[in-house]
N, C-alpha and C positions, 0 to 999 in steps of 0.2 A: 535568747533565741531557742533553748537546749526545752525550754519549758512548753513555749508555746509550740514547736513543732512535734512535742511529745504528745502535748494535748491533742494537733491536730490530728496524728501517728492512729492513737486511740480511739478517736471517735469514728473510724474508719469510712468517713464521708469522701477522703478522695482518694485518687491512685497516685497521683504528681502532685509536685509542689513547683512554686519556682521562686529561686530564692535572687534579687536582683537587688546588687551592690551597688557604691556608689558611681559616679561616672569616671573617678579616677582609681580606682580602689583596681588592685592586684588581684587576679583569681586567684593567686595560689593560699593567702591567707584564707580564701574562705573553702576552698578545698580542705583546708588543715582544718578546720573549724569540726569538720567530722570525724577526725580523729584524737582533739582535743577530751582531755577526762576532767570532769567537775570535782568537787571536794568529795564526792562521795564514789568516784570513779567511775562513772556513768558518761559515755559519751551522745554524738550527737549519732556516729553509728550503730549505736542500739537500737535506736527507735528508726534509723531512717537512711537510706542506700544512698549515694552521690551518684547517678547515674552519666550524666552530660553535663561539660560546662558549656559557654558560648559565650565567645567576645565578640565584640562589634567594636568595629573601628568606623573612623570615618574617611568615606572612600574617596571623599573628593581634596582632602589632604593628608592623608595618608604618606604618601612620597615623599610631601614636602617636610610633615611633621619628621619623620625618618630620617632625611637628609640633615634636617637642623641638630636631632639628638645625636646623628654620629660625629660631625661639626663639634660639637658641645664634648660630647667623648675625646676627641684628636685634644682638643683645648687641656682638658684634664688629664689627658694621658702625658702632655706636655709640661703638666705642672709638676707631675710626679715625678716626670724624669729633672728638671729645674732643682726638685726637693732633693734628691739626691745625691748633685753636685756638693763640692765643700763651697762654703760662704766664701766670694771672693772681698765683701769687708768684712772681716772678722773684727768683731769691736777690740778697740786697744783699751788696755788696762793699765793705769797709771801706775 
């Protein structure tokens, strides 16, 4: 990516770019991507400014998707506190 956006950087045909991730993909990895340094310590903010990000959700389940992850959160916060207790069978050792 570090290559072609230098290229495009260079041939100064445009003012913006837009860089669109996958549909599960975390901004924040691709935020870091411009402050990532290559083998030769050259990053992606050399050649090119992160101006705006923009997420998009979807709005017609949005709530519910949110409901289900905190749901899903309690469940594992559950399990950590489970993991924590002492084993009540502790295996016997002959």
């Amino acid at each position: 990516m570090l290559d072609e956006i230098s290229r495009l950087a260079k041939d100064g045909k445009y003012d913006y770019l837009v860089i669109e991730s996958t549909g599960i993909s975390e901004p924040l990895p691709v935020a870091e991507t411009f402050t990532f340094a290559d083998e030769d310590g050259v990053s992606l903010s050399n050649v090119a400014a992160l101006d705006t990000m923009v997420t998009v959700v979807d709005a017609l389940n949005f709530l519910k998707d949110c409901d289900e992850a905190k749901q899903l959160q309690d469940v594992l916060k559950g399990k950590e506190m489970w993991a924590k207790l002492p084993d009540p069978f502790p295996s016997w050792e002959h």
